[in-house]
C-alpha positions as MATLAB code, in Angstrom:
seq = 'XXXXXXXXXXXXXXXXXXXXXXXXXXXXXXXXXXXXXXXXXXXXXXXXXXXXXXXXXXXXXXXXXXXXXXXXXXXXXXXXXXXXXXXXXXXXXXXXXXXXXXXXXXXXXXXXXXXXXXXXXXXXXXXXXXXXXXXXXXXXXXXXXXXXXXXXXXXXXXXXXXXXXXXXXXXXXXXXXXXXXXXXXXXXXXXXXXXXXXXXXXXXXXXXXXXXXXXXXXXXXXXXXXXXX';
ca = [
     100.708  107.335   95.302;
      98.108  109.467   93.336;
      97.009  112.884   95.071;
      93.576  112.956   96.199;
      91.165  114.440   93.754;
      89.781  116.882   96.539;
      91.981  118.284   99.070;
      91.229  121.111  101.523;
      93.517  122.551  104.824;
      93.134  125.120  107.142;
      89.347  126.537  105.422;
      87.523  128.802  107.714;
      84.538  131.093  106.789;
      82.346  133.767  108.597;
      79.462  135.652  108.578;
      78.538  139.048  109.821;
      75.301  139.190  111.715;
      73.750  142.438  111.688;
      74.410  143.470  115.399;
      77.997  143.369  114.353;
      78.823  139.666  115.812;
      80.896  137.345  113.222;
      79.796  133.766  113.338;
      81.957  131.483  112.184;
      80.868  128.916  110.092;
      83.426  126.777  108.538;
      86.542  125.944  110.066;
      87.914  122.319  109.300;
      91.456  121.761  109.452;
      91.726  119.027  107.238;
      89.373  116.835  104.458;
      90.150  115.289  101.382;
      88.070  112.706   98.551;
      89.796  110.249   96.470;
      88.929  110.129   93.043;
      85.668  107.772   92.068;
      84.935  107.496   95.732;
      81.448  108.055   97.178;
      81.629  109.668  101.118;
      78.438  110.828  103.088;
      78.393  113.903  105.339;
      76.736  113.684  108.581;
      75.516  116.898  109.712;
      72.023  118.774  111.384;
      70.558  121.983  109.646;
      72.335  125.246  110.455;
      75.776  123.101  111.064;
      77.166  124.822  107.985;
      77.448  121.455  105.095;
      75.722  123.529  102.726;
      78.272  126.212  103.186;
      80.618  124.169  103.010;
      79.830  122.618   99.842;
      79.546  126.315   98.482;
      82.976  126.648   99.043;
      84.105  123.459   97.827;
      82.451  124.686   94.501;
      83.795  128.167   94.200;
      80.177  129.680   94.411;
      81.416  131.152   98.060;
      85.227  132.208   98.596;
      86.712  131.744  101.911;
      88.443  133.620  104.389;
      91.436  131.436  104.601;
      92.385  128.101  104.012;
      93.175  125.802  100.170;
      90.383  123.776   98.241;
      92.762  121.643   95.607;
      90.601  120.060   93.229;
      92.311  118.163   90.788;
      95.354  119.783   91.200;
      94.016  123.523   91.151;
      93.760  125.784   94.204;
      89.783  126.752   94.079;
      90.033  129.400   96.695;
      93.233  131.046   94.925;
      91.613  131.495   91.768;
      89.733  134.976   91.055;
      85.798  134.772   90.580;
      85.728  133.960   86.342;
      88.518  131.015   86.704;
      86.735  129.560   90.116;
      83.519  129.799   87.826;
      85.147  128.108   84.830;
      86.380  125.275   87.428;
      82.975  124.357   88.840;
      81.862  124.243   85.223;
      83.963  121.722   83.647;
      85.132  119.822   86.988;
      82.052  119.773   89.644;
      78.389  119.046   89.171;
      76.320  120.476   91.801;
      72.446  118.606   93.019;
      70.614  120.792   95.110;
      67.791  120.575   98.204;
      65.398  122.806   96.647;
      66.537  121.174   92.279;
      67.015  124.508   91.082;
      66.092  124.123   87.877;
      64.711  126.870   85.194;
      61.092  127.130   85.363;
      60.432  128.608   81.636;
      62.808  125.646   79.779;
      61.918  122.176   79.049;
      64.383  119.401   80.903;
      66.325  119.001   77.690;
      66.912  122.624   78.071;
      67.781  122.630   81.664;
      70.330  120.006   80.621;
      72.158  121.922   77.806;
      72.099  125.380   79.364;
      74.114  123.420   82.017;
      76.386  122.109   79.161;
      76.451  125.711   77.915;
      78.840  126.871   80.759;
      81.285  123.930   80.269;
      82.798  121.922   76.957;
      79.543  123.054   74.555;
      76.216  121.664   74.000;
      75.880  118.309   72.876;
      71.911  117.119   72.231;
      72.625  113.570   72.325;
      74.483  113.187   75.533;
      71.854  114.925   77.156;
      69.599  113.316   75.670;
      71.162  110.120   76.494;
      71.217  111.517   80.315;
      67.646  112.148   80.197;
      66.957  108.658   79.308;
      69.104  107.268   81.759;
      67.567  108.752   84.696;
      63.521  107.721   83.047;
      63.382  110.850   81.858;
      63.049  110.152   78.050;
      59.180  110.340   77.630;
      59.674  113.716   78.864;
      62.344  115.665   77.067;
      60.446  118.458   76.375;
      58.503  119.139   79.889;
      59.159  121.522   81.479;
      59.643  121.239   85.600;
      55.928  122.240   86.720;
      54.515  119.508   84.262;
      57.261  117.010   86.153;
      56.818  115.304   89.869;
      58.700  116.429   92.756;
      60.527  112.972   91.979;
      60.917  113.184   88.184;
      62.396  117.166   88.764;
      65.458  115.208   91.404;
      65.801  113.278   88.479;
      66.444  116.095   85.822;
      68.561  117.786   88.345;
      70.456  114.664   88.446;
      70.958  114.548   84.603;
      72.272  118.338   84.412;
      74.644  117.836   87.323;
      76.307  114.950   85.022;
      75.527  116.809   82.017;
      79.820  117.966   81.816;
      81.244  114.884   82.803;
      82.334  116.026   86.165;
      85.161  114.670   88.420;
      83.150  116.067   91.289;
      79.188  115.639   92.463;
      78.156  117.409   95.586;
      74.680  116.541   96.603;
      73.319  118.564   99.202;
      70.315  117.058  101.009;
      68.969  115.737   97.696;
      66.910  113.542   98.888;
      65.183  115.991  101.530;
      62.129  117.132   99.417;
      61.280  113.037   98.620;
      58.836  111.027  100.086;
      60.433  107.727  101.429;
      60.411  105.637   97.714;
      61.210  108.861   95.810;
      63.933  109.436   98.182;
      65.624  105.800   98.325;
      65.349  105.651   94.502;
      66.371  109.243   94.322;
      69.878  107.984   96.105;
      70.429  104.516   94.446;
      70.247  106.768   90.858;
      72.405  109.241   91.855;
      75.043  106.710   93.145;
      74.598  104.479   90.007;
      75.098  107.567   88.046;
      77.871  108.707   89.175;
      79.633  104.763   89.400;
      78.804  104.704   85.474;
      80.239  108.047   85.033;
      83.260  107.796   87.139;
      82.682  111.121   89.102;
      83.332  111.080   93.115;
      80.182  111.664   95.052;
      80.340  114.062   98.122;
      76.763  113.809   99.995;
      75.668  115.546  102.760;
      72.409  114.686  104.822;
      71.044  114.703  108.209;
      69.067  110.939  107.257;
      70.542  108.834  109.412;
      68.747  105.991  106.578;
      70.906  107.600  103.633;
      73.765  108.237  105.178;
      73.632  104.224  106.202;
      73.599  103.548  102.672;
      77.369  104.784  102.409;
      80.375  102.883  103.877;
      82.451  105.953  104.255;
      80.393  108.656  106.307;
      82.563  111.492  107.888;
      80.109  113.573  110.897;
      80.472  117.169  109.802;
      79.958  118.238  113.531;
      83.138  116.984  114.431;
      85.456  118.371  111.452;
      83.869  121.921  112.016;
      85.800  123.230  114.764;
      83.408  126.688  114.259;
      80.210  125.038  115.450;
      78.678  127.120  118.489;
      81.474  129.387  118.391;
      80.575  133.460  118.060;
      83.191  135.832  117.582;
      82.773  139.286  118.783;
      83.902  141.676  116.153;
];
């Protein structure tokens, strides 16, 4: 039986508030993703998904616990390796896009492939297309619709082939059509590709678009709990 691509035990992070109090924010005993399997996660603002996520992609390190992705142990490695990891393994769509204000979406694309196997023109080029984006390579993201800018962010999280896409709340700046097409692209996208889709939303109408929805409230064993320090 193959391992699954993500696997994660015993995480747990805090935060120091500053009257001294350490919330925790993360603690979930167990999770794991299969590889080429799309799973939404159900969860409010503040609940700690986005966090999370972070750690999942090595942009936060824990305070205890093992993220296995694809065999290596994220939250062992030191900050450069973790950083190489996310890079050629996980592509990451955010809330808010995130994407570079003073380069054109063919930019935003490459600069992404930049940090992983090397720029390749075509492919995102190819990516840019693929999303309706080909009519406008060369805009950049203020000259693009809050729609057409999910889009672009959709292209450069694809843009290194992940194994990996977290999407957190992607869908959460849309209007209702932006949003449902927003959601049916990514999840085509990432079918075509063959890269496992980790969502997490509080839409109760995206979140019924998956068959496999875990609630985040009830793997976080940290939610409403304040530690003194």
């Amino acid at each position: 039986m193959n391992s699954p691509l993500l696997k994660i035990k015993g995480l747990k992070k805090s935060f120091r508030a500053p009257d001294g109090t350490v919330h925790a924010i993360v603690d979930v005993g167990e999770f794991s993703l299969d590889a080429q399997t799309q799973v939404g996660l159900a969860g409010e603002s503040g609940s700690g998904k986005t966090t999370f996520l972070n750690l999942i992609a090595g942009i936060l390190k824990p305070d205890a616990g093992q993220i296995f992705l694809d065999g290596s142990d994220m939250a062992a490695l030191t900050e450069s390796k973790r950083d190489r990891l996310r890079a050629t393994k996980i592509g990451y769509i955010f809330q808010t896009f995130n994407l570079l204000q003073g380069y054109t979406c063919l930019e935003n694309v490459m600069l992404g492939m930049s940090f992983g196997a090397g720029s390749d023109r075509a492919f995102a080029e190819a990516l840019l297309k693929r999303v309706g984006l080909g009519d406008r390579l060369h805009h950049r993201p203020r000259q693009l619709s809050t729609g057409q800018q999910q889009r672009a962010a959709v292209a450069r999280a694809l843009a290194n082939k992940p194994k990996l896409v977290l999407a957190d709340e992607p869908t959460g700046n849309l209007d209702h059509k932006n949003a449902r097409d927003a959601l049916t692209l990514i999840r085509e996208a990432c079918k075509e590709t063959g890269a496992a889709l980790l969502l997490v939303s509080h839409d109760r109408e995206v979140l019924g678009q998956f068959e496999n929805v875990n609630d985040f409230h009830k793997m976080n064993q940290s939610i409403a709990k304040e530690v003194e320090a």
